[in-house]
N, C-alpha and C positions, 0 to 999 in steps of 0.2 A: 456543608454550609453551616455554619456559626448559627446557634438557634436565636441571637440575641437581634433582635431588630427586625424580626422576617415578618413578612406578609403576605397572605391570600393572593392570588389573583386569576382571572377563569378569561380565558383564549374560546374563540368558536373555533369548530372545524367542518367538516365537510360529514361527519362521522357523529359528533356531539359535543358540547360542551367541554373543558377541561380544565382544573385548575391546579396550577404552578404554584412557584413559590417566588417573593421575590426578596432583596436583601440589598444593599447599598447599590442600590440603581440598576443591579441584572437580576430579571426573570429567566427560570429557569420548570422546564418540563420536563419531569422524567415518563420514561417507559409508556410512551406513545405507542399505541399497536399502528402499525402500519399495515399489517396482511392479517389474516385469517391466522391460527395455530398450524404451522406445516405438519399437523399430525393425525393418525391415522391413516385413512385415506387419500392424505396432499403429502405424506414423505414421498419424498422424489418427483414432487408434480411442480409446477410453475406457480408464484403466488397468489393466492387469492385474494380480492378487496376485503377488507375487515369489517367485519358488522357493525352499524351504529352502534348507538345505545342510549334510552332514555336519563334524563337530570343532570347532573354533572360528574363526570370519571376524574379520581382522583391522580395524577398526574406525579406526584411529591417520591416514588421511590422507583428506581432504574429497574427495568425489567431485567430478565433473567439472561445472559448470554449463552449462546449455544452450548449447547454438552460437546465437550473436544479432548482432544487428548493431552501428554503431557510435553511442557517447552524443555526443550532439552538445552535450552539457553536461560534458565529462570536464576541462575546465583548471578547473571551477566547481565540479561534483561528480563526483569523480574514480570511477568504478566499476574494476575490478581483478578479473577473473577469467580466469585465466593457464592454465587447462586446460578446455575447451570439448569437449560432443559431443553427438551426439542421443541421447545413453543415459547422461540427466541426471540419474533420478527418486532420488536421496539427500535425505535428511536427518541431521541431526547434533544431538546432546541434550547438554546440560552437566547436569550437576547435582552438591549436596553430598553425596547420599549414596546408596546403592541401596537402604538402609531405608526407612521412613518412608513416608508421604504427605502430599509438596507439592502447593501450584496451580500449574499448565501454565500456561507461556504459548510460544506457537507465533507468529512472526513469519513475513508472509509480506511477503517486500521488491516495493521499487517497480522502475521501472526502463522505463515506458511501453512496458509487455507487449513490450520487444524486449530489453533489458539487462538485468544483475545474476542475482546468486545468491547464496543464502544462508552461502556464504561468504567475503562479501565483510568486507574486514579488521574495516573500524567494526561490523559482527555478528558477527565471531569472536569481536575483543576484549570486544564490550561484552555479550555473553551472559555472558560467566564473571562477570564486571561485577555482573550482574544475578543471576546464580545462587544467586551470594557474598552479595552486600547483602540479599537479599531471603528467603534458602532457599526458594526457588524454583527449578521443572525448567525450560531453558529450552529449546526446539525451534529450529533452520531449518529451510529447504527450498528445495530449488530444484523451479521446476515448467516446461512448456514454454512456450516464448518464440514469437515471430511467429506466421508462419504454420503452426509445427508443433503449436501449441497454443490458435490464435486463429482459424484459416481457418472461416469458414461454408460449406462446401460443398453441403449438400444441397436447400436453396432454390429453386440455378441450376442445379447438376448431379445430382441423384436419386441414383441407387444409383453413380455414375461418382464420385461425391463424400459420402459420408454426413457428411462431420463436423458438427459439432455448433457447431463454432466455442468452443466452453467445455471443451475437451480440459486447456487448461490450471488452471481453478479445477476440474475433475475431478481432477487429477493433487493439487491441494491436499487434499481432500476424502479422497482415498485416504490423503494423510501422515495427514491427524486419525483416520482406522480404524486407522491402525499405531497413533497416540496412545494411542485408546483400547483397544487389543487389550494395549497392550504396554509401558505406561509406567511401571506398578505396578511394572515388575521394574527402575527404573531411579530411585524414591524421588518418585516424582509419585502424582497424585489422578489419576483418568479421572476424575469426576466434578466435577470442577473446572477446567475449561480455559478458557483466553481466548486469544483471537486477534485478533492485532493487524498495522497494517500501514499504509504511506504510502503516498499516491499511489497509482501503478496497484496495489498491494498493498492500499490500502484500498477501491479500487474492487473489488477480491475478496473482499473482508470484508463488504462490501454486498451482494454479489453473492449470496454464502453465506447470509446472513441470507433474501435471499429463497429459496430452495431445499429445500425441503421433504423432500427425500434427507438434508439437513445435519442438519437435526435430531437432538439428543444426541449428538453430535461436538465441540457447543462450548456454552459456556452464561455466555460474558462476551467483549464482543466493543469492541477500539479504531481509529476511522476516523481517520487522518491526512490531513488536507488529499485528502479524493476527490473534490470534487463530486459525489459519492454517484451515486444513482440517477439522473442526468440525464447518466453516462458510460456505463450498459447502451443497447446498442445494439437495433436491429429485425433479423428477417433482412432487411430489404429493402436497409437499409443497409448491414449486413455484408458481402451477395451485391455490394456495390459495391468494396471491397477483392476480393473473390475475382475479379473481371471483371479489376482490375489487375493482380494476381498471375499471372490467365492469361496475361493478354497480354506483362505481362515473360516468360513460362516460351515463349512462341510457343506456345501450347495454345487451342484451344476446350473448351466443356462437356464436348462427349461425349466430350473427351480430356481428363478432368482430373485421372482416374487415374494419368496419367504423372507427374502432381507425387509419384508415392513414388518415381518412380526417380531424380528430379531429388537433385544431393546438399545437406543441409543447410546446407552452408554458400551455396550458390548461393541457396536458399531464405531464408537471413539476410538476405544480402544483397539479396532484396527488400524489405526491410525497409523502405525511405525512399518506393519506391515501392507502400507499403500506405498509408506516414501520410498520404500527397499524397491519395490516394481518401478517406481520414477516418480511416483507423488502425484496429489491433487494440484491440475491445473485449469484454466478455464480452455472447454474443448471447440476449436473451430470444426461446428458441426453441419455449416452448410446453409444453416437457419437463422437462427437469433444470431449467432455469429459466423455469418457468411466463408470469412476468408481473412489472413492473419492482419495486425494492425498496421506492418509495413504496406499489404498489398491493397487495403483500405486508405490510406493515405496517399498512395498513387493513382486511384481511385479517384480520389476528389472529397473523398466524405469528410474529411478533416480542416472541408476549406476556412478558414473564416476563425478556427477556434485560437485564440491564444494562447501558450504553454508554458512554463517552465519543464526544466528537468535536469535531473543531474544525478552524480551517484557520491559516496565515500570513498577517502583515498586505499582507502583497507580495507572494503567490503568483506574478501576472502577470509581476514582474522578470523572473523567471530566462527564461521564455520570450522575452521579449524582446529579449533577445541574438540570439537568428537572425533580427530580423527591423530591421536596420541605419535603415532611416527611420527609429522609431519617438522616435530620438536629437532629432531636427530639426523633429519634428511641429510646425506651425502649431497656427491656431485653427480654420482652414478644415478644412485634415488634420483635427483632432481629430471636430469635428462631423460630416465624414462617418464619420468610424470607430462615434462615438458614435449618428447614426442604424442606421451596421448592425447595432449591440449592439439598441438601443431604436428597432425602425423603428417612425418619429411620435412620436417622443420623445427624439431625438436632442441638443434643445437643452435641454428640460427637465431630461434625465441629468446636461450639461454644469453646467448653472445649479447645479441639486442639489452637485453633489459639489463643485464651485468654491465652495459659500458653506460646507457643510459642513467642509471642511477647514481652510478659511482661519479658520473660527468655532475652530478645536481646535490652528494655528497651525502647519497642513502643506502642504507645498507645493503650488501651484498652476499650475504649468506643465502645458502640454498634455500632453507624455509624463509626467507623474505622472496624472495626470487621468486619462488613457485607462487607463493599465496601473491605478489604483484601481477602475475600471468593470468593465475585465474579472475582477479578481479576486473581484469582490463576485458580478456576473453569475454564473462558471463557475465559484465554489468557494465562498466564502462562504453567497450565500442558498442553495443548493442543501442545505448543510450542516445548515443552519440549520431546514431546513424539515424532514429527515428527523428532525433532533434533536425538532424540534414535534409531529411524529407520534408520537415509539416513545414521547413522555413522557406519551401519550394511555394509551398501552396498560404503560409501563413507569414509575415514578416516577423510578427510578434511571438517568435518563439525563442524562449531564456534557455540557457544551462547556465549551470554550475558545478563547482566539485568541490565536497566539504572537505576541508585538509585539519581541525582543530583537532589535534592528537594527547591534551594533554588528561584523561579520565588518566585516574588512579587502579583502575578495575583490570586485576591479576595484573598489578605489577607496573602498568604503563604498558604492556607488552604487547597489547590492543589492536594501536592507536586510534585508527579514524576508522572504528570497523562501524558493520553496518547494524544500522539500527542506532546510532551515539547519537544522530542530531534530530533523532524527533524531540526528545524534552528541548531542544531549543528554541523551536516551535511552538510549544505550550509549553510546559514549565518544568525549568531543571531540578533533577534527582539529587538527590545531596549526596547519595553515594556513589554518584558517578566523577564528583566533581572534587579534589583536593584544595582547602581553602587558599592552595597559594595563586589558585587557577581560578578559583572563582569570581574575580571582577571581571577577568576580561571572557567568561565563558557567558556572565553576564550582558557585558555588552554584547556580543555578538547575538545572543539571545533575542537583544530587541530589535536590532538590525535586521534578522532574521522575520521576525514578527513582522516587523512592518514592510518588509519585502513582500510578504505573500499579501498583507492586509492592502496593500497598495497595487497588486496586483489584482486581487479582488474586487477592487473598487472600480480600475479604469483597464486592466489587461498590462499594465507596466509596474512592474517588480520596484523601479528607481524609487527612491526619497532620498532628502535633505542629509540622513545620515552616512549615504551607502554612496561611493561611487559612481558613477551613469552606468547603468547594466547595459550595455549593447548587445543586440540580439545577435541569437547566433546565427550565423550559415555557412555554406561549406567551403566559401573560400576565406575568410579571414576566422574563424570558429570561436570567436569572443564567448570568453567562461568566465563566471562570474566565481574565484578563491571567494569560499567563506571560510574566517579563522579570524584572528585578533585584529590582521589589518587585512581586509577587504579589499580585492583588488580587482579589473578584467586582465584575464590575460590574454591574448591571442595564441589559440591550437596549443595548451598547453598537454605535454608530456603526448607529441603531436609521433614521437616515430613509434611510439607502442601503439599508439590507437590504427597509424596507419599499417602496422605489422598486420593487423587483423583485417584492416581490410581487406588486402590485398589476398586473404587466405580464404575469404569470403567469396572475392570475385573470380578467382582463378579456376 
């Protein structure tokens, strides 16, 4: 924030006094504690309420995000959090006014449960962004990262290990009780909140929706590119990460209490060796999270909430940088890759998606081919199917599929990978955007903006700018293209989605 023009201003809470800052019309609160320090004796425990505190807590500079490990995507998408520790639990609120009652929107960022916090610049900046455009209250948060917020302990270790493995969508859960405790005093609705979030962040929005503690916390909810409910883990699986963790830490079971003396950052730094076992995921452990988000949805728990969701048309790119064959791949290469996706179906995938693309006039090289399978496989139908659910039990459920492929980043070579359209959401990166692309990556930007702001306010995505979004469901599957020209399309790139189904139900 611009030091030129700013002003004092002090919010109550439930906790103590606060005060923000304010600057051309939006106040802004950094580094809100929301829980207790998760350290010492609370690593690995569920969050605690935060102690008041007498006079007034200075509010003006972002607390610390998690200690995490390294983005192995940071020259592509750069994360940026320059002050790190295990006693993360802050959040920080923008808004226009401390009167009034807006709708809440609470983002909770991605960052494959090891990176990122809600201070990261593109959600500093593009909160006020959104505050401004929309008068709208906007939230972060940071919550815990790896294994301080991820580890399933109790599966393999009993009372040596209780955690939950879901320490960290607790640690979210706790921001949205400050939400709702304490938001009034800051010019928002409690009874109106959305939560929203990409990638492993919308894998916690899914996560949430099934969770039956969540309830009236949030009551409009948007999924970025998660592969939804087929990223919540088992403990059996989890218990597989925690066998790794021990064995980097040189621990067995009945010593796996010594991971609190172990220090955080050391604990970060297992970080690469959790993703090698399968990675931090949130674990359906019976409890706080019953049973997966699909089977929560058939359930009924999900009645009533409205949704967006959607994914990128190239999710697969970005991962595909770590993994240097994928440049070179044959047709032999491809087909075995393609049976491990579709085992006994390996050539039919191939066939499928080679005539498919070629019929809509996209590329057909094996490394396109593959990286379109896996994206459709682990983000697309996955997406696709929850959306088919909650529109059983919810009318008011959106998709979309971002197709805007023109970033300059390595080449063009990209295009619509995952992770490109959060700054559209909040505010575009200059080095993602080539100036001959920049008006119309512009417009989409605000189109984008007022989609979610518009959905925030009333549950319907539509404005003035944007085409009629019709909801999705599973016989006409209305998808809202976002790109230069915005369009619905019905059941688009409808025989690869239903490739997968079919492989699902059989």
């Amino acid at each position: 924030m611009d030091e030129k023009n700013v002003s004092t201003i002090i919010a109550d809470s439930n906790y103590g006094r606060i005060q923000g800052r304010s600057q051309n019309g939006i106040s802004v609160f950094r580094g809100i504690p929301f829980a207790k320090p998760p350290i010492g004796p609370l690593r690995f425990r569920a969050p605690q309420a935060p102690d008041s505190w007498k006079g007034v807590r200075p509010a003006t500079g972002f607390g610390p995000g998690c200690v995490q490990g390294v983005n192995p995507f940071q020259e592509v998408i750069p994360i940026n959090v320059p002050y790190t520790s295990e006693d993360c639990l802050y959040l920080n609120v923008w808004t226009p006014s401390l009167e009034g009652s807006r709708p809440v929107m609470v983002w909770i960022h991605g960052g494959g449960f090891v990176v990122g916090a809600g201070s990261e610049d593109v959600y500093a900046q593009g909160s006020e962004i959104l505050a401004r455009r929309g008068d709208v209250v906007l939230v972060t948060l940071n919550y815990r990262l790896g294994a301080l917020g991820f580890l399933h302990g109790k599966t393999l270790c009993g009372e040596k290990l209780d955690s939950s493995g879901n320490e960290g969508v607790l640690d979210q859960l706790a921001a949205l009780r400050w939400v709702q405790e304490n938001i009034s005093s800051f010019g928002g609705d409690p009874s109106n909140v959305t939560i929203f979030g990409q990638s492993a962040g919308a894998i916690c929005v899914s996560a949430i929706l099934g969770m039956p503690s969540a309830k009236g916390l949030y009551h409009r909810a948007i999924m970025e590119s998660s592969g939804t409910a087929s990223q919540l883990i088992t403990p059996e699986q989890a218990s597989l990460v925690t066998v790794a963790i021990l064995k980097a830490a040189g621990l067995t079971a009945d010593k796996a209490s010594k991971l609190r003396e172990i220090s955080a950052t050391d604990l970060a730094g297992m970080g690469m060796t959790a993703i090698l076992a399968g990675g931090f995921f949130p674990v359906i452990d019976g409890e706080m999270l019953p049973r997966s988000t699909y089977d929560a949805i058939r359930d009924g728990e999900t009645r009533g909430v409205p949704i967006i969701i959607g994914t990128t048309v190239d999710e697969q790119k970005l991962f595909d940088i770590l993994d240097p064959s994928i440049a070179s791949l044959d047709e032999a290469g491809l087909l075995t890759r393609a049976e491990g996706m579709a085992p006994g179906h390996g050539q039919s995938a191939a066939d499928l998606y080679r005539n498919a693309r070629r019929s809509r006039g996209e590329s057909v090289t094996p490394p396109d081919l593959y990286s379109a399978m896996q994206t459709d496989k682990e983000y697309r139908y996955p997406t696709m199917r929850l959306g088919e659910l909650q529109a059983q039990l919810t009318p008011d459920t959106y998709a979309y599929l971002f197709t805007w492929n023109k970033s300059p980043v390595m080449g063009g070579a990209l295009g619509a990978f995952h992770g490109i359209d959060v700054p559209f959401q909040f505010r575009l990166d200059d080095n993602w955007f080539c100036p001959e692309a920049r008006a119309g990556a512009e417009t989409l930007s605000r189109k984008i903006q007022d989609a979610w702001l518009a959905f925030a306010r009333t549950g319907n995505p539509s404005h003035t700018n944007l085409p009629s979004w019709i909801p999705y469901d599973a016989n006409r599957r209305a998808t809202m293209i976002l790109d230069e020209i915005c369009q619905v399309q019905d059941a688009p790139r409808e025989q690869e989605r239903s490739f997968w189904q079919s492989l699902a139900e059989s």
